[in-house]
Each structure stands twice: as C-alpha cells, then as structure tokens.
C-alpha positions as MATLAB code, in Angstrom:
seq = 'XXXXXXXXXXXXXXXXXXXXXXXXXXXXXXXXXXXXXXXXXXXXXXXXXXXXXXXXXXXXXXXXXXXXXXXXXXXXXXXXXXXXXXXXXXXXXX';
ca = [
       0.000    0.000    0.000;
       2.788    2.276    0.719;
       4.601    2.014   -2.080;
       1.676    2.186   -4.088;
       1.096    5.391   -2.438;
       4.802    6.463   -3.623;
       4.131    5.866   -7.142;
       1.220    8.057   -6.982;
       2.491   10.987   -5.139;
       5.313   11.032   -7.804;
       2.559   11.192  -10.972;
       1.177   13.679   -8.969;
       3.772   15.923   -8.289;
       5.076   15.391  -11.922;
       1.926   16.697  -13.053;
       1.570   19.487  -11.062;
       5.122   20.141  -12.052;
       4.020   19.796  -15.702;
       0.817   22.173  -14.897;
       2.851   24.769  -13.557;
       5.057   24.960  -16.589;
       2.507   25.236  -18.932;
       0.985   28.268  -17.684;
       4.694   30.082  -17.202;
       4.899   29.223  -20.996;
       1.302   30.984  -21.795;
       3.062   33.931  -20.828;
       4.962   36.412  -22.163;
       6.459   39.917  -22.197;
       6.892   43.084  -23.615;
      10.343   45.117  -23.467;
      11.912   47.555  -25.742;
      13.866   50.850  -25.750;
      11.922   54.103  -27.043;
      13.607   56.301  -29.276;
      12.925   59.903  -30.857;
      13.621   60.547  -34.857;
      17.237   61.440  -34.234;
      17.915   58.406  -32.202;
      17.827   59.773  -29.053;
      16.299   57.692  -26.029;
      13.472   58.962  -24.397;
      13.515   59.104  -20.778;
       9.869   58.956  -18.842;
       7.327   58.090  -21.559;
       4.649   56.214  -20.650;
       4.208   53.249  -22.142;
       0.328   51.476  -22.063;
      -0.199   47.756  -23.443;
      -4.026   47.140  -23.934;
      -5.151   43.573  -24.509;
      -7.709   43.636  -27.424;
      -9.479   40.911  -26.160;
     -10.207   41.780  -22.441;
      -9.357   45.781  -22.736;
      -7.093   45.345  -20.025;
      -3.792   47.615  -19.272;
      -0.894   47.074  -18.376;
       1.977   50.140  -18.002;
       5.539   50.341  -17.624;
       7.219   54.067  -17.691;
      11.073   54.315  -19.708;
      14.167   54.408  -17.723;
      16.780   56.693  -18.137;
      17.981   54.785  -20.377;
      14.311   54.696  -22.662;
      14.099   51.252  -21.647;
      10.762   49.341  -20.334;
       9.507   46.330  -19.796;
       6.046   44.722  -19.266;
       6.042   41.776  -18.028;
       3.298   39.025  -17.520;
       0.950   39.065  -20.623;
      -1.344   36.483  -22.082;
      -0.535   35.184  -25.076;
      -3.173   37.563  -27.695;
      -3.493   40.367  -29.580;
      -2.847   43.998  -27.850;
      -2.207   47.671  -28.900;
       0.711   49.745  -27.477;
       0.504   53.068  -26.755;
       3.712   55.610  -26.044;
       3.023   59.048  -24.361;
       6.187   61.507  -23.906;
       5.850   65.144  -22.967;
       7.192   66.981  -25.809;
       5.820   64.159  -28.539;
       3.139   62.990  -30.599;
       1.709   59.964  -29.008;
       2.323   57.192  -30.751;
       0.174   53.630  -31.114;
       0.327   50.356  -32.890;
      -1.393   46.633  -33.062;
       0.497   43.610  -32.379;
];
C-alpha cells in the first residue's frame, strides 16, 4: 500500500510540475527601448499595453535609459501606446 502510495504521489507531483510549466509558458512579455527621430532615447514616456481581447492595461514608464519592460501578458493580440511630454503619441497593433 505504501509504495503504491509512492508511485502516486510522484505522478502527482510530476503533473503538477508539468501544470505549472505550462501556464509560465502561456506567458509572455513586452520590453523595448523608445527612441525619438534622431535616435535619441526617451527618458519617462509612458508606455500602455491594452489587450484587445479583455481591454485590459498594463503600463511600464522608460528608464533613463528609454528602456521598459512589461512583463506578464497572455498570449493575444494587444495595442501599445507611447506618451512623452514633448511628442506625438504614438500607437500600434500587435
């Protein structure tokens, strides 16, 4: 009985394991440097990720270096937004 009870435990830890993987895989992020015309890295913007599906945001704001990153998102379709003081806001569809 106990070792029958081993056996089991195992499968079921395995699975979980296997469970827990899968849904860290659904996932994904988004990460990127922001850049004016001339190159130049822009500092501050505010950057908005909506999910088409389920209109929900997510937002990250630029480092220093124009950098951002959002992490965390469902695999699916979602628009990003940029907003810097100074510029035109900026959008697109992925």
């Amino acid at each position: 009985m106990r070792k029958a009870f081993q056996k089991y435990s195992v499968v079921l830890l395995l699975l979980s394991a296997f469970g827990l993987t899968a849904y860290a895989q659904s996932l994904g992020s988004l990460s990127g440097t922001i850049v004016d015309p001339k190159g130049a890295v822009v500092s501050g913007a505010t950057v908005t990720v909506k999910s088409v599906a389920s209109n929900q945001e997510f937002t990250a704001t630029t480092t220093g270096e124009g950098a951002f990153n959002v992490p965390s998102l469902a695999s699916g379709l979602y628009t990003a937004t940029i907003n810097a003081s100074g510029f035109k806001q900026a959008s697109n569809r992925h």
